[in-house]
VMD Tcl script that draws the C-alpha trace (Angstrom):
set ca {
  {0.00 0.00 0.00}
  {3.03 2.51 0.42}
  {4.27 1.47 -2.87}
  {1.25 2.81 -4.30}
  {0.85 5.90 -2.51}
  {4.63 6.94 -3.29}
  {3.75 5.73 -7.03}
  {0.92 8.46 -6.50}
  {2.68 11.44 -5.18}
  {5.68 10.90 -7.85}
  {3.07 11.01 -10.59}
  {0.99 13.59 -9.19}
  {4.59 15.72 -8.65}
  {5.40 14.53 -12.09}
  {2.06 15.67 -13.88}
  {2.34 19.23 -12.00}
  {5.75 19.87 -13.31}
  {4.94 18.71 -16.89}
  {1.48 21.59 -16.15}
  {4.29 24.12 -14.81}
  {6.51 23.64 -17.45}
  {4.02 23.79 -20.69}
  {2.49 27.25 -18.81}
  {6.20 29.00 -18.79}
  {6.88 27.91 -21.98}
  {3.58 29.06 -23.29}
  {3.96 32.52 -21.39}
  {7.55 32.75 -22.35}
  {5.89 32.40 -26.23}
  {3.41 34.75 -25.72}
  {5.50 37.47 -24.18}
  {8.16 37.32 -26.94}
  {5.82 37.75 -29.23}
  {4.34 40.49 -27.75}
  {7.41 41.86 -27.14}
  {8.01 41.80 -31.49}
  {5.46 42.94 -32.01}
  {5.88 46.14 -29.55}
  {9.44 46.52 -31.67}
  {7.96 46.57 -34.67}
  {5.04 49.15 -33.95}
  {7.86 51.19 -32.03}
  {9.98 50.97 -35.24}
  {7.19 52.27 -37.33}
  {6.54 55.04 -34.87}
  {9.59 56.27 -35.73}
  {9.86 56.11 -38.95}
  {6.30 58.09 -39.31}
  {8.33 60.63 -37.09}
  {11.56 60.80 -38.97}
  {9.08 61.22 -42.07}
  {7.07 64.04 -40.65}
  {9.98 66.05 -39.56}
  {12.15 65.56 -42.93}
  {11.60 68.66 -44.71}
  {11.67 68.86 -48.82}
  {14.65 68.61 -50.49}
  {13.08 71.34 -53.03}
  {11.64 74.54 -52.80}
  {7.97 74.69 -54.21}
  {7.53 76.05 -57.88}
  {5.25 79.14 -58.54}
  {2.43 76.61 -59.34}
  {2.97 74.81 -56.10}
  {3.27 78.21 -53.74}
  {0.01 78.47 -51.71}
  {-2.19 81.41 -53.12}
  {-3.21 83.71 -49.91}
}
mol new
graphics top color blue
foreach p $ca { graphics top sphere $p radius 0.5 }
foreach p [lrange $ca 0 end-1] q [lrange $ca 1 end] { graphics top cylinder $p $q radius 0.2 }
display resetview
């Protein structure tokens, strides 16, 4: 009967580590890929900044000049 109860608790320990492990490794999946896809959205922040804030490399024509 002790043989079987110590058969139980190893399994039992056994089953809760294989629970443990596949919930960090899921977590450890998700926050990777939350943490591309933050890089990413921060890398195309910047861009649309550096874009905003580059001025033209030519002066407007007559026909492009604003008419007040």
């Amino acid at each position: 009967m002790k043989g079987n109860i110590d058969q139980l608790i190893n399994n039992l320990n056994d089953l809760g580590r294989s629970w443990a492990t596949y919930g960090l490794t899921m977590g450890k999946a998700a926050l990777e890929t939350s943490a591309n896809t933050l890089k990413n959205t921060a890398q195309f922040l910047g861009d649309v900044s550096t874009k905003i804030n580059t001025k033209p490399t030519t002066e407007p024509t007559a026909d492009e000049t604003p008419q007040q």
